[in-house]
SERO-397336 format. One record per residue (C-alpha): x, y, z. Coordinates in steps of 0.5 Angstrom, whole numbers, padded with zeros to 4 digits, always signed. Each point is the difference from the previous one (the first is absolute). Layout:
BEGIN
XYZ...
END
This chain:
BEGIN
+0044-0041+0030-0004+0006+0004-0008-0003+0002-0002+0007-0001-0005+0001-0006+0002+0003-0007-0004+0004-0002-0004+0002-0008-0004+0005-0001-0002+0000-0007-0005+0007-0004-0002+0000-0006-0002+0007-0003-0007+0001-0001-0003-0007+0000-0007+0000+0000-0004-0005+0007-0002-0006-0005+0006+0000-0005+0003-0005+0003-0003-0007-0001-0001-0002+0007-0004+0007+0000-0004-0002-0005+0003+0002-0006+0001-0003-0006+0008+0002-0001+0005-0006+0001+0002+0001+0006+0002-0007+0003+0006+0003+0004-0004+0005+0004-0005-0006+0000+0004-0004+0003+0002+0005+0006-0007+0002+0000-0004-0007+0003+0007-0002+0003-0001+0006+0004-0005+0005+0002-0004+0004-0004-0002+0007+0002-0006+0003-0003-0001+0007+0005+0008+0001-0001+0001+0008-0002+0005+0005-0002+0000+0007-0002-0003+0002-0006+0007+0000-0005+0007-0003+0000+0005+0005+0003-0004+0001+0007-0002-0006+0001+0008-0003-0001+0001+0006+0005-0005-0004+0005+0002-0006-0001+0007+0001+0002+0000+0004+0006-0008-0003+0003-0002+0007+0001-0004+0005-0006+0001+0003-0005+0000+0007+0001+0004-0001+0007+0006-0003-0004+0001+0005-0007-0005-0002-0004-0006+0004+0002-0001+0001-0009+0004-0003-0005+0006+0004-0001-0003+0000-0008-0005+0004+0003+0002+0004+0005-0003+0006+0000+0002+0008+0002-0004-0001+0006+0003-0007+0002+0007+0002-0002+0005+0001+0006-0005-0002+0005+0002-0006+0006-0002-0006-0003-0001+0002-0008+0007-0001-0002-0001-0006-0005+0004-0005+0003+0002-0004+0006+0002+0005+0005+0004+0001+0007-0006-0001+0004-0001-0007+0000+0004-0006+0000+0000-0005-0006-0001-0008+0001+0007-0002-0004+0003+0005+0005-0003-0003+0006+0002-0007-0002+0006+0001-0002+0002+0002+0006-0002-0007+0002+0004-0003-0004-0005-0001-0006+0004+0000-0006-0005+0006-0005-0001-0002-0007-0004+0005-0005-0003-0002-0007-0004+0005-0002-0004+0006-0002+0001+0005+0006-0003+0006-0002+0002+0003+0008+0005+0006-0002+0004+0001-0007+0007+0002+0003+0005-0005+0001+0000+0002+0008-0008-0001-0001+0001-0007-0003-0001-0007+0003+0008+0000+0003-0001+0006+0004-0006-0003+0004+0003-0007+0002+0000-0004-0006+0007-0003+0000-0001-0002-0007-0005+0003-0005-0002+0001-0008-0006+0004-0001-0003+0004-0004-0001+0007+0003-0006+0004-0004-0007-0003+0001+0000-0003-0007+0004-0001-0005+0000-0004-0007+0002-0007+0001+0004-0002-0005+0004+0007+0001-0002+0003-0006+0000+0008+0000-0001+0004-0006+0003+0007+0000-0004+0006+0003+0001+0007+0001-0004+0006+0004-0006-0002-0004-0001-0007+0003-0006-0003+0004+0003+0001+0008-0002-0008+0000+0003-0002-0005+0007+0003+0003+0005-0004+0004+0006+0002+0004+0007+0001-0002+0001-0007+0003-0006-0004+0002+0003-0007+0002+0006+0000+0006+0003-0006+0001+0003+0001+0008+0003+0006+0001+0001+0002-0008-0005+0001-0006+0000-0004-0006+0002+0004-0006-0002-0006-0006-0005-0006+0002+0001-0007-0003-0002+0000-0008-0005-0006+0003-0003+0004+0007-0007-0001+0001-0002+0002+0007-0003-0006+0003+0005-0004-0003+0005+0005+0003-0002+0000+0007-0001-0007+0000+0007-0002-0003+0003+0005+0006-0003-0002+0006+0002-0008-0002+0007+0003-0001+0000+0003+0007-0002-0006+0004+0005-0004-0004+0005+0005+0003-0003+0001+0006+0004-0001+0008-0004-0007+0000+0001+0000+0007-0004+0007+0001-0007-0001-0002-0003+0004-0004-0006+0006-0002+0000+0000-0007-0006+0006-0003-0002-0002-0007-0004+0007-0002-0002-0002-0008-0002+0006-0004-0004-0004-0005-0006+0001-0001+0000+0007+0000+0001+0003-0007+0002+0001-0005-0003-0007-0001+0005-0005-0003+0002-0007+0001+0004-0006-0005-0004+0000-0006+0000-0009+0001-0004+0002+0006-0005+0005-0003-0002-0005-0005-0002-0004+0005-0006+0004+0001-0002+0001-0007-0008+0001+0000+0000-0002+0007-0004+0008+0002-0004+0000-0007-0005+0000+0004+0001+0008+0003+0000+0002+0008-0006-0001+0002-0001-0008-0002+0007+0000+0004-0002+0004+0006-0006-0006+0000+0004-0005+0000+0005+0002+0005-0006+0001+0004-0003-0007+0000+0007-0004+0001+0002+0006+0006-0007-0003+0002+0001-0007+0000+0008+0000+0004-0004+0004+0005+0004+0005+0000-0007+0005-0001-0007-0002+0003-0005-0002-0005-0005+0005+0001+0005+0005-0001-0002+0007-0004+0005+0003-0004+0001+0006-0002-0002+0003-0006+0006+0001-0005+0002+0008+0000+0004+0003-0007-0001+0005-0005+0004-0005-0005-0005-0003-0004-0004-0006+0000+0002-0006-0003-0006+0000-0004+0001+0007-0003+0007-0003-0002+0002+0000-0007+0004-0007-0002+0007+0004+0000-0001+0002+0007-0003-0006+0002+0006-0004-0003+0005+0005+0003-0003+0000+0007+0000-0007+0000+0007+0000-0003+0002+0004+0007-0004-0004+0005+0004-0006-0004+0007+0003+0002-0002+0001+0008-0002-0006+0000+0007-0003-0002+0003+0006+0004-0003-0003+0006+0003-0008-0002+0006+0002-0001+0001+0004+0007-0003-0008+0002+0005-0004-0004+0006+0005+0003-0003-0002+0007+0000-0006-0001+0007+0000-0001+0002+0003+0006-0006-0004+0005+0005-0007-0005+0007+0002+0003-0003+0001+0006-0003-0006+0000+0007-0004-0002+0004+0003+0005-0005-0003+0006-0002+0008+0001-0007+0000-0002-0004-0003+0006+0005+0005+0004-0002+0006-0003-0006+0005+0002-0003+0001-0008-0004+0006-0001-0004+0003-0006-0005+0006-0002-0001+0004-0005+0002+0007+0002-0007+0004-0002-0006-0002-0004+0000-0001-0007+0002+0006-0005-0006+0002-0003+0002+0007-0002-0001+0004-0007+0007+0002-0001-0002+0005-0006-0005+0002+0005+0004+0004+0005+0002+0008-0001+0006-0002+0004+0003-0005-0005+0000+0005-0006-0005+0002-0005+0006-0003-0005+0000-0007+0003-0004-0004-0006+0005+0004-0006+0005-0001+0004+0000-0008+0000-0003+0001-0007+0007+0002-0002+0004-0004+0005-0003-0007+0001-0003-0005-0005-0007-0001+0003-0003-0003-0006-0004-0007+0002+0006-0005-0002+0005+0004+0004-0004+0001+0008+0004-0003+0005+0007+0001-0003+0006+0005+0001-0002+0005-0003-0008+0001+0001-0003+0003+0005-0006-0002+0003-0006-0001+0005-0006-0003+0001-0005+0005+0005-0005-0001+0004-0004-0004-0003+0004-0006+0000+0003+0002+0007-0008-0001+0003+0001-0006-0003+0006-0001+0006-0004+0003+0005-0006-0002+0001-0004+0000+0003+0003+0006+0003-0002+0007-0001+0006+0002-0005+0007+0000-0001+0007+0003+0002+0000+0007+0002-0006+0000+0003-0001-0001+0008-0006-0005-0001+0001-0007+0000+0002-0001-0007+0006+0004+0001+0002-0002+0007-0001-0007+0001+0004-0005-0003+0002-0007-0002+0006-0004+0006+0002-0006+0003+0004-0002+0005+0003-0007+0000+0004-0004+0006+0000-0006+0002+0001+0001+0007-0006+0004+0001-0007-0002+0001-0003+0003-0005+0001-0004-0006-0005-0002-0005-0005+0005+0001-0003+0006-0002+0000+0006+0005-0006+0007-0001+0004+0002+0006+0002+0008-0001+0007+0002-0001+0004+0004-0002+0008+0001-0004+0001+0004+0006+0000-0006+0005+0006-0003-0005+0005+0002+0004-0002-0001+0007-0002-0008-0003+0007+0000-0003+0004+0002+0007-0005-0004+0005+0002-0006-0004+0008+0003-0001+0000+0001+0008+0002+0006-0001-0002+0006+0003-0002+0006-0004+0003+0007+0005-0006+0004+0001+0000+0007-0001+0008+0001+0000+0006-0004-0004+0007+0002-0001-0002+0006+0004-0004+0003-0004-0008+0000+0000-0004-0005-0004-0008-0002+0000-0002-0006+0003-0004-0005-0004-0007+0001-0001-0001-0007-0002-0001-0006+0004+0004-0008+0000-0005-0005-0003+0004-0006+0004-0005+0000+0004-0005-0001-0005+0003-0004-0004+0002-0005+0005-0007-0001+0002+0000+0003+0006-0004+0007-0002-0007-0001-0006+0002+0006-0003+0007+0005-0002-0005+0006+0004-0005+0000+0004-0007+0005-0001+0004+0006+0003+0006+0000-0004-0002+0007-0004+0004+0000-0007+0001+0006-0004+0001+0002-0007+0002+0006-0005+0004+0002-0006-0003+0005-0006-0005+0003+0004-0003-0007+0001-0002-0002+0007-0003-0006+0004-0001-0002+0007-0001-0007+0002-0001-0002+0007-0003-0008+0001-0004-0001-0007-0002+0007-0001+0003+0004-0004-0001+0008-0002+0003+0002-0007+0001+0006-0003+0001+0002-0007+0001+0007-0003-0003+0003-0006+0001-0001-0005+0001-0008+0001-0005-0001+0005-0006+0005+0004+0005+0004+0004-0005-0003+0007+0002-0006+0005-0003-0006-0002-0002-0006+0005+0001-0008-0001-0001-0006+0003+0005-0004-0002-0002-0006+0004-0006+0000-0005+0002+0004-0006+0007+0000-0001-0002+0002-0008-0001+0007+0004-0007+0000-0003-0005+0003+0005+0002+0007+0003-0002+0000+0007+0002+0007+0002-0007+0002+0000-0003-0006+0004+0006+0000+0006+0001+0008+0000+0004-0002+0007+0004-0006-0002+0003+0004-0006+0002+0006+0005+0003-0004+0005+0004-0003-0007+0001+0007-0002+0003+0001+0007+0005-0005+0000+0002+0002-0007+0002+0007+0002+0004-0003+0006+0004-0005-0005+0002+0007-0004+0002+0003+0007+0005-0006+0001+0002+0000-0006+0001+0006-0004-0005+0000-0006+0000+0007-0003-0006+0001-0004+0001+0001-0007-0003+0001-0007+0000-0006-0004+0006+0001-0004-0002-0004-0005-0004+0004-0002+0005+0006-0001+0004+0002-0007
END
């Protein structure tokens, strides 16, 4: 048997920093949890600000807009289409991890949400996975439930000709039983069981719950009954207070202030109150679920005497999901009909195949708190994320790290630990981009305090949003409508809920940010576009 790591990389879609219960949150999450104060729990861990590019960074270590995925290909624009870096998916100017590791002898396993290219020479085959089963689209109904549509459907609510593909081929009819979490998990146990036991192995476990549509097992749902009566705000309180207690937030920390234009609790009626709390019931029970299917592949590991061998990580892919789907243009002025005649939203039926639901920005702040907003969005709330690594051979065991890093540092950490080189700026004689993250083996082995010392400059930027962030300060932008159109300067050090704008008081702090935000777009390609969002 090889001495070489195995290695599980787990996502969950859209899960909020204090879902977890070793985060602070309520959600029975005790598989996590155990991997969590087993192994080390990172609190200043940041992606990008939604699904797809964040995936992109994760498996080729550098960003974003360098690797296809400078938008989503849901949003491209005719600005962005056609140009280096825009063409919404993996493109042929990096290298992807499973690639590299392949190569090495590593045995590439994929169980998942893809969401990196929608053709079959896009899929996850094509890019070093030996053997694969992925949902290709950013979202899906996760019983496999597809109602009927026609030109008139909302662009969201429409899949592709085929949205799941199994290796080198779609798959025309899922299971009568399928859920996704479910699914993924029952997949991934299938591979390891089939695996070459002498090659180890690198397994990627992408789940795409708990992205809408909000649906889980009814028997889960009802353990939650009652449980969010109380509304949002009582819960961003009280994850606040447990964040607090675990040490994962100072004490004195201030929060930012909740930013939506859906009502308040308060204002509520009792159906829209019942309804509400009906949906946060749901997304809890998504995210207990996706923890009992992670428990069962981190079980098999472990009666196969593989667990303390394998390198797991897990992180969400961006922040909590707080937008108002009926809110944006883009998504159609038909949405709300159109699920009123095709899906069953009626109190006694959210959760199920054939409803439709999310829960907003209310409940989403819950989840970020104490940061400024949610996915989307540059600030901390969209970017910085729940993660874990746990392994046994590194020192870091049991801890809590506030140490900065980001997604992009994933696959030059996965390499160092694999030995295996990554080839710089050619491979199989073509040019490819070198990695822009950096290896935590030092720092996790002890011999380094932090991932990235103070003058490590990291940059972000998607829909128009910007940030800039080099030590613990950082400069935000964020365009009209959704934000004042102007840079805004933090100190995360003493304000990481980015309450207190500094730009005014540190004119030559923010400049020299500002600076460095323009050589991050020169580095990497990022075009200035208008928000699509926004568009018709």
């Amino acid at each position: 048997m090889s001495k070489r790591p195995n290695f599980l990389v787990i996502v969950a879609d859209d899960l909020g920093f204090s879902d977890l219960g070793a985060f602070g949150g309520e959600i029975a999450t005790p598989h996590l949890d155990a991997l969590a104060l087993e192994g080390l729990r990172l609190t200043d861990f940041h992606t990008a600000p939604t699904c797809s590019p964040t995936r992109s960074m994760l498996l080729t270590g550098t960003d974003h807009h360098i690797a296809g995925i400078g938008t989503m290909a849901e949003a491209l624009t005719p600005e962005l289409e056609g140009k280096p870096g825009y063409e919404g998916y993996l493109n042929d100017r990096v290298v992807a991890l499973p690639e590299l590791l392949r190569e090495a002898g590593y045995q590439t396993l994929l169980s998942g949400k893809w969401h990196l290219g929608l053709k079959l020479e896009q899929a996850p085959h094509a890019r070093g996975f030996e053997r694969s089963f992925s949902l290709l689209p950013g979202a899906a109904n996760h019983y496999g439930f597809e109602p009927p549509y026609d030109e008139t459907t909302p662009r969201i609510l429409k899949g592709t000709p085929a949205l799941y593909v199994e290796d080198d081929r779609f798959i025309d009819e899922l299971p009568a039983d399928f859920y996704s979490s479910d699914a993924f998990g029952d997949k991934l146990i299938q591979y390891l069981k089939e695996r070459d036991q002498n090659r180890p192995f690198f397994a990627y476990l992408p789940f795409s719950a708990p992205h809408w549509p909000l649906q889980a097992p009814k028997e889960v749902v009802d353990k939650y009954k009652g449980r969010y009566d109380a509304g949002p705000e009582a819960l961003r309180l009280e994850r606040l207070e447990r964040l607090k207690q675990l040490g994962l937030i100072d004490a004195d920390v201030k929060a930012h202030p909740v930013l939506a234009i859906s009502k308040e609790w308060a204002r509520l009626t009792d159906e829209e109150k019942a309804r509400s709390a009906r949906a946060m019931e749901v997304y809890a029970a998504m995210v207990e679920r996706l923890d009992w299917n992670v428990g069962r592949v981190v079980e098999y590991l472990r009666q196969q005497g593989e667990l303390d061998n394998t390198f797991v990580l897990f992180m969400s892919d961006n922040g909590a999901e707080g937008a108002l789907l009926e809110a944006f243009p883009r998504f159609g002025p038909d949405l709300l009909s159109f699920l009123d005649q095709h899906y069953d939203n009626s109190l006694e039926n959210i959760g199920r195949a054939n409803s439709y639901i999310w829960y907003g920005p209310r409940w989403a702040q819950a989840a970020t708190a104490p940061s400024r907003l949610y996915k989307a969005f540059t600030t901390e709330g969209g970017i910085r994320v729940p993660a874990l690594v746990r392994y046994p051979a590194l020192q870091r065991q049991g801890e809590i790290s506030h140490s900065f890093s980001t997604v992009m540092d994933i696959t030059p950490t996965i390499l160092d630990l694999a030995g295996v080189r990554h080839p710089g700026r050619q491979w199989h004689g073509r040019e490819v981009a070198e990695v822009r993250g950096k290896s935590w083996l030092g720092w996790l082995s002890g011999e380094t305090e932090q991932a990235h010392d103070e003058k490590t400059v990291t940059g972000w930027e998607l829909f128009g949003m910007r940030a800039i962030r080099q030590g613990d300060w950082k400069a935000v932008y964020l365009p009209a409508p959704v934000g004042p159109a102007t840079w805004q300067l933090y100190d995360l050090a003493k304000d990481p809920g980015e309450t207190q704008d500094l730009a005014k008081a540190e004119p030559e702090r923010l400049d020299r940010l500002i600076e460095h935000y323009k050589q991050y777009v020169n580095e990497t390609g990022v075009i200035d576009a208008p928000p699509p969002f926004l568009a018709r």
